[in-house]
N, C-alpha and C positions, 0 to 999 in steps of 0.2 A: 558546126563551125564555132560555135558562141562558148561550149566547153573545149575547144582547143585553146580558144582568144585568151580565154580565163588562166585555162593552165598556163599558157605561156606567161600572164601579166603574174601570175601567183610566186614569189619567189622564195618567199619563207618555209623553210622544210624541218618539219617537227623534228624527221628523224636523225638531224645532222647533231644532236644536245650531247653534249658530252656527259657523260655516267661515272666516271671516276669522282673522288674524294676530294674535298677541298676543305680547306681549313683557314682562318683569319678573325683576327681579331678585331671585334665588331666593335671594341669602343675607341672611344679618342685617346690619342695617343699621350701617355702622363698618369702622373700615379694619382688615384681616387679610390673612393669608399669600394666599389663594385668594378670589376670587369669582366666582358663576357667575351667568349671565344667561340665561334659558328664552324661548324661540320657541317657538313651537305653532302651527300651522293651516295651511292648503293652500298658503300660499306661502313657509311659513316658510325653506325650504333657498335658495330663489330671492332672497331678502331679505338672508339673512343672506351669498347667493353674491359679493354686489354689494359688500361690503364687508371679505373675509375674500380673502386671497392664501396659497398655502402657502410650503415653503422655495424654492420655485423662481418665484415672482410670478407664480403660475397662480389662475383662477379654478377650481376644478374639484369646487366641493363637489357638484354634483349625479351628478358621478361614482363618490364615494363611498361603497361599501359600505353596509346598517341595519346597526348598533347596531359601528359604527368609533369609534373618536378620532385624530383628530390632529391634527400640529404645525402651528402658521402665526400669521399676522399678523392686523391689521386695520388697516385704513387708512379715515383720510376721505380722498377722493380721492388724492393723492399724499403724504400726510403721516400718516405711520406714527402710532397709537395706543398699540398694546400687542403684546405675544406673546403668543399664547395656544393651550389644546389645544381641541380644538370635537370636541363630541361629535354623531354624524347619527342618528337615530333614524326610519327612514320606516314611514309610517302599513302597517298596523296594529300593525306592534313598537313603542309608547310608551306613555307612561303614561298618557296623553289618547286612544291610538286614530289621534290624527292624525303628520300629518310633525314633525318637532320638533328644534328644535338646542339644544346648548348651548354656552354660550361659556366655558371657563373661563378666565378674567385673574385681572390680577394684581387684590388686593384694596382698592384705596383707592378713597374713594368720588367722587373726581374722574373716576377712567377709567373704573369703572364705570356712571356719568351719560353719560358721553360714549359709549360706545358703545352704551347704550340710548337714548338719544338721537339716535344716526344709524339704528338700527335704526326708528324711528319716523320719522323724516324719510324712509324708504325703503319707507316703506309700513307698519307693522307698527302697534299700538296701545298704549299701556300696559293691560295685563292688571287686572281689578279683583280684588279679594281674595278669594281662593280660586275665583280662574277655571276653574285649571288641572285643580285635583278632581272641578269642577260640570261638565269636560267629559270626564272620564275617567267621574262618573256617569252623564250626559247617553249616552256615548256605548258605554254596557255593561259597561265595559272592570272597575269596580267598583260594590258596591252603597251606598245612603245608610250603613248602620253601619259599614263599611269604610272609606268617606270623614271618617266622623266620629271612627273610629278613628286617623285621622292625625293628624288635631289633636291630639286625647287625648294620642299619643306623644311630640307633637312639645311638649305643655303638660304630661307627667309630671312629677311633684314626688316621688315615691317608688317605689321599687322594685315593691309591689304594683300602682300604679296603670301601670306601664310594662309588667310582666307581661300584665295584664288589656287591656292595649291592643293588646299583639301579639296576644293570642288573639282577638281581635275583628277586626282585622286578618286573619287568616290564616281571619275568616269563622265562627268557631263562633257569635256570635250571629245570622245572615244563616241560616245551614244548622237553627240550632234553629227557627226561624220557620220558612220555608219549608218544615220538615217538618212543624208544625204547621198548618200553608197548606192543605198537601196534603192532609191528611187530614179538612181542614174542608168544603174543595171537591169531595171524593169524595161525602160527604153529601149535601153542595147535589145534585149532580151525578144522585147518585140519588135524591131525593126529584124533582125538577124534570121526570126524566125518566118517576120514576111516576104524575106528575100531567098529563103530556102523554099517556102510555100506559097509561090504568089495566087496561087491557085485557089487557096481556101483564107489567105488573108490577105486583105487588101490595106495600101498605103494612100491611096487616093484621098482622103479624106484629112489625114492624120497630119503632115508639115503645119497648120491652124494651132492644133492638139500641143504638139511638141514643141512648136514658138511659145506658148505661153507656160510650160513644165519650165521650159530651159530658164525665162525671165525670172520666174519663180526661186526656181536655184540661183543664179545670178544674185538674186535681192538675198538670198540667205548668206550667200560667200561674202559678198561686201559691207553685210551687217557683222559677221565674224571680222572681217579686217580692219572695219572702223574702229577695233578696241586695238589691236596691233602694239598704236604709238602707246596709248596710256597704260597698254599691256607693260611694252620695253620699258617705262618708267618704272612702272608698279615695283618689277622685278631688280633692274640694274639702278634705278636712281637718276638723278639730274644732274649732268654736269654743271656746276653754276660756278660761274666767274667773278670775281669783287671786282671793280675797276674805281677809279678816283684819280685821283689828283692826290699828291702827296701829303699827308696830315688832315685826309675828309673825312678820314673815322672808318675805314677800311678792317685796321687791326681792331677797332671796339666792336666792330658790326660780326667777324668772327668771333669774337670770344664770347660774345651778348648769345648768338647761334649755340657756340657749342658748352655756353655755360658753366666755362672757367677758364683762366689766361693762356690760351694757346698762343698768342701771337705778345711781343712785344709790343708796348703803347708807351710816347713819349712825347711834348710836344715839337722835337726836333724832326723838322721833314725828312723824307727820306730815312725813317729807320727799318722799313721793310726795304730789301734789298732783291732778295730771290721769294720764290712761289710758295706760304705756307696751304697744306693741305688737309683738309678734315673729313671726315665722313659725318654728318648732321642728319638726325630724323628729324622730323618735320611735321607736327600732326599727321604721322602715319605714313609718311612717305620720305626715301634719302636724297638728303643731296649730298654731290660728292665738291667740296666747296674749296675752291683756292685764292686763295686772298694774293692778290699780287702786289709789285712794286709799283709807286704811284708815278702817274704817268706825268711826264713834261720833260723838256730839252736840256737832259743830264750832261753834266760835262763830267762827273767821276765814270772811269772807264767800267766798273761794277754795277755801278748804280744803270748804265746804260744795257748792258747784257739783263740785267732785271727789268727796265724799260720791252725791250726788245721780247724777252718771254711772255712776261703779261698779254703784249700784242697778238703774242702767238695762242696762247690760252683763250682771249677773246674769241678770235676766230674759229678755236673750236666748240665753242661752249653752245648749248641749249637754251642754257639760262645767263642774263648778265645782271648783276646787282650793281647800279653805276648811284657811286657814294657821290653829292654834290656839297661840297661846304662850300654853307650860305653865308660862313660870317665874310667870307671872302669875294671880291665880284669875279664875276665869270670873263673868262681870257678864250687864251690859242686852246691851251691845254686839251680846253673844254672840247672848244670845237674837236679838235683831232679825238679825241673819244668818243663827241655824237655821231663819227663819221663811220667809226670803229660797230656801234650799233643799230646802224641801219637795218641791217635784216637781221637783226635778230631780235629772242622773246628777251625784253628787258622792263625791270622795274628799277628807276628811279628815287632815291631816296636823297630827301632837301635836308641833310642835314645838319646838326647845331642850330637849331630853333631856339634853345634855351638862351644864345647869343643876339647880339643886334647884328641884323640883315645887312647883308652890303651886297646880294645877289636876289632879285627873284623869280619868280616859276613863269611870271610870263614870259620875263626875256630870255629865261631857257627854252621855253615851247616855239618859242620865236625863230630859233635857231635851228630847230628838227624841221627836215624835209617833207613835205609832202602829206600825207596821212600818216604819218612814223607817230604824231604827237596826238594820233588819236587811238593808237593801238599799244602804248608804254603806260602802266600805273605809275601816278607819282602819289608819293607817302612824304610827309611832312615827318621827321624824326631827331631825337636827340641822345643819339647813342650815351651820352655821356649822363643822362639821366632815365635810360634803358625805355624812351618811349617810339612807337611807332615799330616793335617787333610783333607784334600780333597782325597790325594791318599787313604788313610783311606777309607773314605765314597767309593768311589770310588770302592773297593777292598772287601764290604760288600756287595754293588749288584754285583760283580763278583762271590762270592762266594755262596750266596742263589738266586740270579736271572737271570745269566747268562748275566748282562751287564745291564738288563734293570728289573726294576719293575713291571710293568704290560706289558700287552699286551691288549689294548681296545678291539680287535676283537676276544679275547680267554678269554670262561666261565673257571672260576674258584673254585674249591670246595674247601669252607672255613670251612664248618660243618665236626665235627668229625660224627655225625650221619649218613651226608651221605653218609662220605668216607666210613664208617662200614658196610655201606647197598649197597652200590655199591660194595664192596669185595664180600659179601655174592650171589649177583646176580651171580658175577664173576666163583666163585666157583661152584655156580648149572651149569651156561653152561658149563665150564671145566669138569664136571661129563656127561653134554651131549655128549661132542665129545668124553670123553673116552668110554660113551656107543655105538657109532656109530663105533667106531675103532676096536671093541671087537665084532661086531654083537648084540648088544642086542638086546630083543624084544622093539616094539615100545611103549610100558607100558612105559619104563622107559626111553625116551625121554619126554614124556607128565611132569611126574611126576615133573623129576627137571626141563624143561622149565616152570614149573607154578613155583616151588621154584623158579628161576629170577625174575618171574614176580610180585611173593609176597615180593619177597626180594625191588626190586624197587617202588612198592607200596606204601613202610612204609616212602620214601623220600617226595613224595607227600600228604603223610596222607590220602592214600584210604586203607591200611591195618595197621591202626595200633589200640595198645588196649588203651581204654580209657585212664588206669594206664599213658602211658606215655605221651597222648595228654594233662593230666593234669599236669605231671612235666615238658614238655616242657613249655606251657604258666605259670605256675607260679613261672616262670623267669623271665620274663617280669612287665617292669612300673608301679606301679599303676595306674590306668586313662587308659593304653594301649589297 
């Protein structure tokens, strides 16, 4: 019973991998020093044999040593192309599994057309986007988080997120599943087998046994998902929002961030009109930052449409940076802004200190709701003499990272996929202990411990349906 259950959950099939030729050019698209052109599949050495001479106008790549480079040509018929080094990689030493060459030329993207070009005239195909990974999946060689871990590396935006991509890479989230796999499927394994054999095993005892296995996994799943949030940071960034009152230093607080005049700065209110937007690292981490128009009761029909966006931006934002100028005292404005961030993560910036105060921080904390003025950093700042940007920074990893950014010796889940499937697992064993707590029969302990075990599956790409193995890889590179 327990090998049929399997077959059925198992849906990935080796032998579906497609074996024909593929070809694509693996670097970035634009002329440079070097570029390389990728072959793959059973007749890739044969293909590329047909148009590739070395120094001595010999054909002889299939002579060639796995995992060699070297020097030679490429000709269309009689008329030279390029020089180039060609690296041979035969199957099973490649990163696909299969035979595979590369061409490295020169980089312009004339020659490098042309001789993916004759490589297709010669038999080969253009490779579709992220072929090359879906057959190094397809073909054992790596698992889906491994595969998905290339893109991550190759799409890092921050040191964290580059960290957390090699370790994912080198497999720690593939080996923390799979041990969890393991231990799920032992269970099945033996309840399945004590209900084919109640004769010689007995269950009597064991519902004790399995309450505390399942707690166990339980406390493992939701230590993986407690990293989730800081994972989707790590990876996509903070959306973070400027908000202010018109002339509070909104435009200085962007450019101060991203480190030279992105935004116009003037002492006329109102010279931001619509949403400037920046991409800012952040001691290691992005924000994706939009500075808006400054808020209050516009009578210009423009100025009012920039009103009205900002609002809207507010409400989406993660992060609110709410700019207060001190030299000026605090109004409606104001209020209709603290109202603006009630629930959300907002730091507070009292700035123009370098000025005489005509606003201060008590009678702004006086105005926030409830526990709001005990969960909002305020920083004391004077944009205009670039101080209180560190407490800033600062006060960003307090507030999504607890002080610190990463942690090296803690995996991180940065995929929304697998925070989805790691929920899903969650909730089958939460159905198991409620089955144990209620007395169920042991049917339905089997049942949803294989639902964990399919749910965690689809993380590694041993239960998932083609449908989504193809929309995951055609997100990925061309050449990839």
């Amino acid at each position: 019973m327990l090998e049929v259950t399997l077959q059925h959950f198992f849906i990935r099939e080796i032998d579906s991998v497609k074996t024909d030729t593929i070809a694509a050019i693996a670097t970035a698209i634009g002329n440079s020093g070097i570029g390389i052109i990728r072959v793959s599949g059973e007749n890739a050495i044969d293909i590329v044999d047909i148009i590739y001479r070395d120094k001595r106008n010999r054909q002889i790549l299939k002579e060639y040593k796995s995992n060699t480079i070297h020097y030679g040509f490429i000709y269309k018929d009689s008329d030279l192309i390029d020089e180039v080094m060609v690296s041979v990689m035969k199957k099973p030493y490649s990163f696909t599994t299969e035979d595979t060459v590369e061409i490295n030329c020169h980089g312009g993207m004339l020659v490098m057309n042309r001789i993916l070009s004759l490589l297709i005239e010669k038999g080969a195909r253009l490779a579709e986007p992220g072929e090359f990974s879906k057959r190094a999946f397809l073909n054992g060689r790596i698992d889906l988080t491994e595969a998905e871990a290339v893109m991550d590396l190759i799409s890092s935006q921050n040191e964290a997120a580059l960290k957390n991509s090699v370790r994912q890479l080198r497999g720690e989230v593939y080996n923390s599943i799979k041990e969890i796999r393991k231990e799920i499927i032992h269970e099945i394994a033996f309840i399945e087998s004590a209900l084919d054999d109640p004769e010689h095993i007995s269950l009597d005892d064991y519902p004790p046994l399995l309450e505390q296995k399942v707690m166990n996994l339980i406390i493992k799943i939701k230590k993986l998902l407690s990293t989730a949030e800081r994972g989707k940071i790590i990876r996509e960034g903070i959306n973070t929002v400027i908000v202010g009152k018109p002339n509070a230093g909104k435009s200085s607080l962007l450019n101060s961030l991203a480190g030279e005049e992105k935004a116009i700065v003037t002492d006329i209110a109102g010279t931001t009109r619509d949403a400037l937007e920046e991409n800012i690292r952040l001691q290691g981490v992005n924000l994706h930052v939009i500075d808006t128009a400054g808020i209050r009761d516009a009578e210009d029909v423009i100025e009012k449409i920039g009103v009205e966006r900002a609002k809207k931006y507010a409400r989406d934002a993660e992060l609110i940076i709410y700019v207060v100028d001190s030299s000026v005292p605090l109004d409606e404005n104001d209020n209709n802004i603290i109202n603006m961030i009630e629930d959300k993560k907002c730091i507070i910036l009292f700035n123009k200190t370098d000025l005489e105060s005509e606003a201060s921080l008590e009678d702004l904390k006086s105005r926030l709701k409830g526990d709001k003025k005990d969960s909002i950093i305020f920083i004391k700042t004077s944009l205009k003499e670039n101080r209180g940007i560190d407490e800033l920074e600062n006060a960003v990893k307090e507030f999504f990272f607890r002080g610190e950014i990463s942690n090296d010796n803690e995996m991180i889940i940065t995929n929304l996929r697998h925070k989805e499937a790691l929920k899903e697992a969650l909730e089958s064993l939460l159905m198991v202990d409620n089955s144990l707590k209620a007395n169920m029969p042991e049917d339905f302990y089997s049942i949803d411990l294989m639902g964990a075990y399919s749910s965690l599956g689809k993380i590694i790409g041993e239960e998932v349906e083609e449908d989504l193995i193809n929309e995951i890889f055609s997100s990925f590179c061309m050449g990839k």
